[in-house]
C-alpha positions, 0 to 999 in steps of 0.5 A: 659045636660037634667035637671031633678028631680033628678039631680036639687034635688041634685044640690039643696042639695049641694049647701045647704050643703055648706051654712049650714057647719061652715068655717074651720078656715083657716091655712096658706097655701104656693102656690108652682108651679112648671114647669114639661115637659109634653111628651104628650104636648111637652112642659113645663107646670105649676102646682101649689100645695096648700101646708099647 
């Protein structure tokens, strides 16, 4: 990927963005995983979901 002006501006910008905005507070937060069949794959695969 070729770096530019633009794209370091707005790289430069977000990670500012993130140093700047207060932490939520953190609620409690359940991690639930699940297994599903994944025709495409032909096997089980994992997901997990963040459920608060």
């Amino acid at each position: 990927m070729q770096i530019n002006r633009r794209s370091f501006l707005i790289g430069a910008g977000a990670a500012g963005a993130v140093r700047v905005v207060p932490a939520l507070p953190r609620t409690p937060a359940r991690r639930v995983l699940t297994l599903i069949y994944d025709k495409s794959l032909g096997m089980m695969r994992a997901v997990e979901r963040v459920v608060r």
